[in-house]
N, C-alpha and C positions, 0 to 999 in steps of 0.2 A: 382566242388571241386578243388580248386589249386593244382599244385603236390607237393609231399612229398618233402621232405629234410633232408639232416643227415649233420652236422659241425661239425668235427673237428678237434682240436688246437693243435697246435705243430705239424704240419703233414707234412715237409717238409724233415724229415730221421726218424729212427729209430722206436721207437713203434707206432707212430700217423702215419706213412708214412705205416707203416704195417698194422695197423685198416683200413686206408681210402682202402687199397688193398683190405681184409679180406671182408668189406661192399659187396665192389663190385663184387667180386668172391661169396659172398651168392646172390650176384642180388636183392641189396635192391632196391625197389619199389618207386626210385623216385633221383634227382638229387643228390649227394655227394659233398660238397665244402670243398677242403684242405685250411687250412688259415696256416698261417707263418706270421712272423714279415718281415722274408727276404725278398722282391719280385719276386730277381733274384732264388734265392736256390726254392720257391715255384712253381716258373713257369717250372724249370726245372723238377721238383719233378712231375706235371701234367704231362709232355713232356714224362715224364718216363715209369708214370701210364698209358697213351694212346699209348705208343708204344708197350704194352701188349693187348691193346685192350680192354681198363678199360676206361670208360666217366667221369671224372673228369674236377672238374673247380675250380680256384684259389680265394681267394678272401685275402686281406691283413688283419692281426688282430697282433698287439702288445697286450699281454692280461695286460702289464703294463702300457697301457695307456686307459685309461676311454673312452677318445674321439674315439679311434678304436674301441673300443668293441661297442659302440653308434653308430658305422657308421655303422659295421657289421650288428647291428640290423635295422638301415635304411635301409639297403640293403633289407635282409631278408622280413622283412614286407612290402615293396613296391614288390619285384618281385616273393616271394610266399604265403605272407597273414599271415605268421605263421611258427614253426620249429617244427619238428617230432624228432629227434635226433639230443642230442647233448655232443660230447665227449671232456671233457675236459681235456687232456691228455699233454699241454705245462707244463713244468716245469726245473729246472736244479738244481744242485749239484756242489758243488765246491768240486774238486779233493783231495784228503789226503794230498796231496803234495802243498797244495794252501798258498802263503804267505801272505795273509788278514791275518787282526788280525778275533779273533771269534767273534763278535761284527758286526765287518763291514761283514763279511758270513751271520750273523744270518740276518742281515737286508734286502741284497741282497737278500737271499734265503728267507725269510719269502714273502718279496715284489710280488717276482713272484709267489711261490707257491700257498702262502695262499691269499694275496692280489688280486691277479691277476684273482686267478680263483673266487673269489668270487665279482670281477667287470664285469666279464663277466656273471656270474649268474645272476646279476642285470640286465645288459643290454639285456640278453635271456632269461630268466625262464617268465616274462612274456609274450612270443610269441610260447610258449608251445603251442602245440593242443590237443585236448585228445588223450587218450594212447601215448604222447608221451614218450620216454625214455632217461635217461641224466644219464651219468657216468662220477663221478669226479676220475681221476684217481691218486690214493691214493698209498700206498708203505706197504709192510709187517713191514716195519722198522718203523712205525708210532706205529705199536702194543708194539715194542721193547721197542720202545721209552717212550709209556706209563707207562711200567712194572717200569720203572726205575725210573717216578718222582713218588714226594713224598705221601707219601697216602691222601695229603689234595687235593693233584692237581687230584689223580686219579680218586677222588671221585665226580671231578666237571667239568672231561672229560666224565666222565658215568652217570652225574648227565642228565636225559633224560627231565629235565626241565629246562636244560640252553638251554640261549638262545642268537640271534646273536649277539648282542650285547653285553651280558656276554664273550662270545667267544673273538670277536672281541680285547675285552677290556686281554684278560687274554693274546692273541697272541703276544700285545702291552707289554705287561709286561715281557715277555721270552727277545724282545728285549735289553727292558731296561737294564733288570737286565746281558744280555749278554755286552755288551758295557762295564758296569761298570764293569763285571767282578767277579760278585757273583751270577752268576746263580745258581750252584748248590748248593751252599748254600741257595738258598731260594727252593731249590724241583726241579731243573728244569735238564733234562737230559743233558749233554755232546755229540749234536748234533743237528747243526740246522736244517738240512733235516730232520730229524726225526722227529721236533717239529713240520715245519710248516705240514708236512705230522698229523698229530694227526687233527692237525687245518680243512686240508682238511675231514680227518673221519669224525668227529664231525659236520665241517658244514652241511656234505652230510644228518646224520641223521635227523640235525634241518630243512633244506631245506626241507628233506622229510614229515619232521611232519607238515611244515608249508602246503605244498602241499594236506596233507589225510585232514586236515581242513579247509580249501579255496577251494578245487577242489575233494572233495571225488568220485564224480559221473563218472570225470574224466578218470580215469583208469590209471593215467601217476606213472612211477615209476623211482626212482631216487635213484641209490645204488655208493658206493665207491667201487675202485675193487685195489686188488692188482696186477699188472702183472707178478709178479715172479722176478726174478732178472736175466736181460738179458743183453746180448752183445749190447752193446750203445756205443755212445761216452761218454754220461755220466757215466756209468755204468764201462767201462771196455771190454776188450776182454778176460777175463777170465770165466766172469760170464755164468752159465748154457743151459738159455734160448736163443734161437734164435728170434727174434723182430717177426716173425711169428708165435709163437709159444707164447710170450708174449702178443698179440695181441686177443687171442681166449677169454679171459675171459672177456675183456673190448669188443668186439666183441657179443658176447651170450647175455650180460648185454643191448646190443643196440637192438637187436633183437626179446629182449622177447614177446612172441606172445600175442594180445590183449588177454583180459580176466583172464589173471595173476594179481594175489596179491600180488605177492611174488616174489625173494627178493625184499625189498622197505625198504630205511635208513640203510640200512647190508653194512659189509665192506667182499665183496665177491672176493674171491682166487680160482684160481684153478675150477672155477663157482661153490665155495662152501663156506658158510655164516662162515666167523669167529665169534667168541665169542669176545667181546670188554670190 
């Protein structure tokens, strides 16, 4: 049987650099690959992790480019046959203080969050093995976000028979209407983290339905996690959590032991199933 494997994204500082640690400090059962877009910041970030005495290895992934996520999966599939674990935890935030107009944010930030992790789901969810485990790592501020659009849109974030392409098409629409400058006159909240964060929820649950019906036998489960709101460079140095301590929930979610049902399509906080 080839060995195990765990990926992932963003993992070159803050809560992805704290997961790839948190793996390794549980002694997951098989190789850990940190990916980054940076090379230099990745390799250093590795350099970091083994001078603790943690086996880590770099591999390059822009998750806003197709053809990196495609290589990653070349990789992958040539030198272990398949993925056991995969965290998809890259994403960014444009600071309150950002002089983009809200338009050119929503587009940036939808791009990477929601775009991004959902080209990497493409290029890995097929190289799943049973009981694998996959966390999109998602934001309490996606829930916020939801409360505040309109009841048609709420209705068709919870509508549990949309589908990605529904999605897809509705994430396209935030933008547009962002640009021009009538979002919230058409239902849509006053923040584009927040949105594309929803987009991530949402996907995770359709991901997962798509998974209990192609692969039931399987046992693989795939949940959205919040990590709280921590000290990041995105985040701030005011915020609560310390990146180890935001790390444990997205961390438990990778870990879950074979023969579990559950959580599976949950947007889980705190390693505890929010209501959506």
């Amino acid at each position: 049987m080839s060995k195990k494997v765990a990926v992932v994204t963003g993992a070159n500082k803050g809560i992805g650099f704290a997961i790839v640690r948190e793996l390794c400090k549980a002694k997951f059962t098989g190789d850990v690959i940190l990916t980054a877009r940076n090379e230099k910041l990745g390799n250093e970030a590795v350099k970091m992790l083994k001078s603790e005495g943690f086996e880590v290895s770099y591999h390059h992934l822009d998750i806003c480019d197709q053809g990196s996520a495609k290589q990653l999966s070349n990789f992958l599939q040539k030198t272990y046959g398949g993925l056991d674990v995969l965290i998809n935890n890259a994403g960014m935030a444009f600071k309150n203080d950002a002089t983009e107009t809200f338009g050119e944010q929503a587009e940036v930030t939808m791009r990477t969050n929601f775009w991004g992790t959902l080209w990497v789901c493409h290029a890995l969810l097929p190289l799943l093995r049973p009981n694998a485990r996959v966390v999109n790592v998602s934001s309490f501020v996606s829930k916020k976000a939801l409360d505040t659009c309109s009841p048609q849109l709420q209705a068709k974030f919870r509508d549990t028979e949309l589908s990605e392409e529904e999605l897809c098409l509705l994430m396209g629409q935030f933008v547009i209407a962002a640009q021009q400058g009538n979002h919230q006159a058409q239902g849509w909240p006053n923040t584009a983290y927040g949105t594309t964060k929803i987009g991530v929820t949402v996907l995770s649950r359709i991901q997962a339905h798509f998974l209990t019906k192609t692969r039931a036998a399987d046992g693989i489960l795939l949940n959205a996690c919040c990590p709280g709101w921590v000290r990041t460079d995105m985040a701030g140095s005011k915020a609560p959590k310390s990146p180890e301590e935001g790390a444990q929930t997205p961390t438990y979610l990778a870990l879950l032991p074979e023969g579990m049902k559950e959580p599976h399509g949950q947007l889980v906080w705190d390693k505890t199933i929010q209501e959506w």
